[in-house]
N, C-alpha and C positions, 0 to 999 in steps of 0.2 A: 435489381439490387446488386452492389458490386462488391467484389470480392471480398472486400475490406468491412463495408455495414456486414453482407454475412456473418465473418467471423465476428463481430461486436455482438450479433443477435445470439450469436450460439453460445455467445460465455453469457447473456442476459438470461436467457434460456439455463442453462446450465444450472448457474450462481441460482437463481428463482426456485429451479426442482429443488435446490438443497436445502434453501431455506426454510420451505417448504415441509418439508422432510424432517428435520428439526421440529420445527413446531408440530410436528404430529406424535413428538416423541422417539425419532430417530436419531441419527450420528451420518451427518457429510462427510465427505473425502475430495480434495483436490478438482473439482469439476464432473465429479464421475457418477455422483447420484448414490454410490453405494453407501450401505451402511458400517461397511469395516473401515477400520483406520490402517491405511496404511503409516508402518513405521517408520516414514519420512518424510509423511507432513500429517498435520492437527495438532490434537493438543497434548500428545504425547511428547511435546518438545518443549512443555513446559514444565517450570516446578512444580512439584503436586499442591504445594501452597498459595500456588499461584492461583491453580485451577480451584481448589479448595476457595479462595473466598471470592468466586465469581459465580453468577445463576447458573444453573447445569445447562438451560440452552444455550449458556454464550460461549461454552467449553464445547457442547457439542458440534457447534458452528464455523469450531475452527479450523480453517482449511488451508492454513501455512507451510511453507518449508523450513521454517524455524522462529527464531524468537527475537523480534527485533528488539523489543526494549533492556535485550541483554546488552547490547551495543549502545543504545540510544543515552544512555548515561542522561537520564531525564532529572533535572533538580524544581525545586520548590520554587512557583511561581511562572515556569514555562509555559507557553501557547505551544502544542503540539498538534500534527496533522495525521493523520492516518490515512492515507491511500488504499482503497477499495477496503474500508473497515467492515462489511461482510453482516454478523454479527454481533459484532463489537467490542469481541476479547482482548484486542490491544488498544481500544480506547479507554475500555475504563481499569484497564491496569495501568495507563497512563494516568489516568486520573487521581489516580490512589498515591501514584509517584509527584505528581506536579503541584497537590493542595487543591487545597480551595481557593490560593489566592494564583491559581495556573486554572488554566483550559484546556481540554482537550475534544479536538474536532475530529470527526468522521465523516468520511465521503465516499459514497456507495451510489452505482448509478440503477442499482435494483431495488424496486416498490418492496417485493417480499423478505429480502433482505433487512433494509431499511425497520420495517415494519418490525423485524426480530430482535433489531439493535432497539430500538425505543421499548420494547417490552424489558428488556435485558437491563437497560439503562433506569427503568422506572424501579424492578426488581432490588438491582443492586442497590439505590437509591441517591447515585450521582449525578447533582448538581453542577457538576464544574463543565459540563459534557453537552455537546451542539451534535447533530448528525445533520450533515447533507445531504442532497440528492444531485447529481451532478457528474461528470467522467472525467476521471482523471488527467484528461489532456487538454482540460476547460475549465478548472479549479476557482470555484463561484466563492472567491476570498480577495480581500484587496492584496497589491502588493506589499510585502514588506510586513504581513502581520504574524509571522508563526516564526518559534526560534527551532523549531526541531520537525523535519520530513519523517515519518515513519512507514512503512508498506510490506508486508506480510506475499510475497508470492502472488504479486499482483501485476508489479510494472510489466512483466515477461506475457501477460494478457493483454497488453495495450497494440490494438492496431495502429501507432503513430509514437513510438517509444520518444526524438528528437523533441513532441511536443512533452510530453511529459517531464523528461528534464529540464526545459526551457520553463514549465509552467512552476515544480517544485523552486528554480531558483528564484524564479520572480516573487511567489508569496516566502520566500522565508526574508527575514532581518537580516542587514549587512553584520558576517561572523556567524549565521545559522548553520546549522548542520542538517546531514541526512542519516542516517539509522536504518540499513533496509536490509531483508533477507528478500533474496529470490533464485531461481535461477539461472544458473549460467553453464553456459556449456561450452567446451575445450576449445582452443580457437582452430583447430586441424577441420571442424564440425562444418560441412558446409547447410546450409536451408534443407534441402531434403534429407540430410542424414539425419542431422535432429525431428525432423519429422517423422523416421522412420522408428525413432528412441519412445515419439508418445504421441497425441493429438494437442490442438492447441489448446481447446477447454481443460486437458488435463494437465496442463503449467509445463511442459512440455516442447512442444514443435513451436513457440513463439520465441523461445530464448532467446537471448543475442552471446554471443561468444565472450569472454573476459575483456579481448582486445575492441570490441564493438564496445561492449558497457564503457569500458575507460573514457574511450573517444568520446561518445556522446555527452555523458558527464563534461568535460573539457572541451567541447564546443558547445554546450549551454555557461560554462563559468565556472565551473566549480576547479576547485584547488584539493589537493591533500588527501587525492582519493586512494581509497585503500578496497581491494575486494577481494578477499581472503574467502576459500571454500572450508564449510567444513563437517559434508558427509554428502555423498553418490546420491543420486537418485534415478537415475539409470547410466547408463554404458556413456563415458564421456560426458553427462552432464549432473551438474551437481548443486546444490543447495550452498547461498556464498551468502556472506556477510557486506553490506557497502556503504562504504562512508567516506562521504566529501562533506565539504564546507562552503560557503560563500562566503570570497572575500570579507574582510570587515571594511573595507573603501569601497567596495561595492556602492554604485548610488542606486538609490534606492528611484523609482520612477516620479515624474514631478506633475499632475495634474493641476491644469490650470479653466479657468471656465474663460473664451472670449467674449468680444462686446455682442459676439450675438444672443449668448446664452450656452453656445455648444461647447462640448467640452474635449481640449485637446489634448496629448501626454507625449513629455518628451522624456530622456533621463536613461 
């Protein structure tokens, strides 16, 4: 197995014991299995009203670095996406922002997971709300169908971050946005120093620097980025806010079927 499936298996592993853990009537933390909240990521980064009208496992499950739909400026009638929605505390408060006559999707590549958001989702009693299974750097949606990216302390987990931004521009609407809290770390931070800040299951050692985030954003297409920190979470890495746009001339991809029957995409 190579370097890279490892670290994938270790956050599948990870994310699974928590969810786990949860449903047995516990409280997750950042990858770590334990049952304290640390005071810089869960759901202590949200409103208490927030948390207040959501199932108490979908508050226990949250294992964020802050609170994207503070950013996300979600309006009525939106397709919103949640990357690694976990157990599902930023999808169905999406839900609650976007109506009934919006959706909002979740994409978790863990069974136990998964399995906590549908309980969570059936609880609250949200209709407007899809969970997938699938990984973030493979997003099992057509192009062009979501007006808003949202992701909770997720991206910083991906073994192939280039594909993840390349994948978020493709399904959002030309004029979409992204909404994301994660971490980020100083850009002085070389790969082992951050390493030595925390492990990668723990949102930690996978960061990418400010000046790494920017770039990759703007070699996948995005305009208008912004990634504002706003509070530590260890020595030189911190908890940031980010948000870009896709173009509104953006073209969108053009599927065509040839005379054989197969199907081509140009755009």
């Amino acid at each position: 197995m190579s370097k890279q499936s490892d670290l994938r298996e270790a956050v599948r592993v990870g994310y699974a014991a928590a969810a786990l853990q949860v449903a047995g009537g516990g409280t997750a933390c950042c990858g770590s299995g334990s049952v304290e909240i640390d005071e810089n990521f869960g759901s202590g980064l949200y409103a208490e009203a927030e948390r207040e009208a959501l199932p108490t496992e979908a508050v226990a499950a949250s294992l964020g670095c802050g609170n994207p739909l503070a950013v996300a400026e979600l309006r009525e009638g939106e397709r919103v996406l949640d990357l690694g929605s976990g157990g599902g505390i930023d999808v169905l408060l999406s839900a609650r922002r976007v109506g009934v006559s919006g959706k909002a999707y979740g994409l978790d590549m863990t069974e136990e997971m998964l399995a906590l958001a549908l309980a969570n989702q059936k609880k609250a009693g949200a209709t407007n709300v899809e969970f997938l299974k699938g990984t973030i750097e493979a997003i099992p949606l057509p192009a062009g169908t979501i007006d808003v990216v949202i992701s909770n302390c997720v991206i910083n987990l991906s073994i192939d971050k280039p594909a993840v931004f390349a994948e978020m521009y493709r399904v959002l609407t030309p004029g979409g946005r992204i909404g994301i809290s994660d971490v980020v770390a100083d850009d002085e931070l070389s790969p082992s120093e951050r390493a030595e800040r925390g492990d990668y299951v723990g949102c930690i050692a996978g960061a990418l620097t400010f000046a790494e985030y920017r770039h990759g954003l703007e070699e996948a297409g995005f305009t208008d980025i912004e990634i504002t920190r706003t509070h530590s979470v260890a020595d030189g890495m911190h908890s940031a806010i980010v948000r870009a746009v896709k173009p509104a001339r953006a073209e969108l991809a053009i599927v065509t079927t040839d005379a054989s029957g197969g199907v081509s995409c140009c755009g």
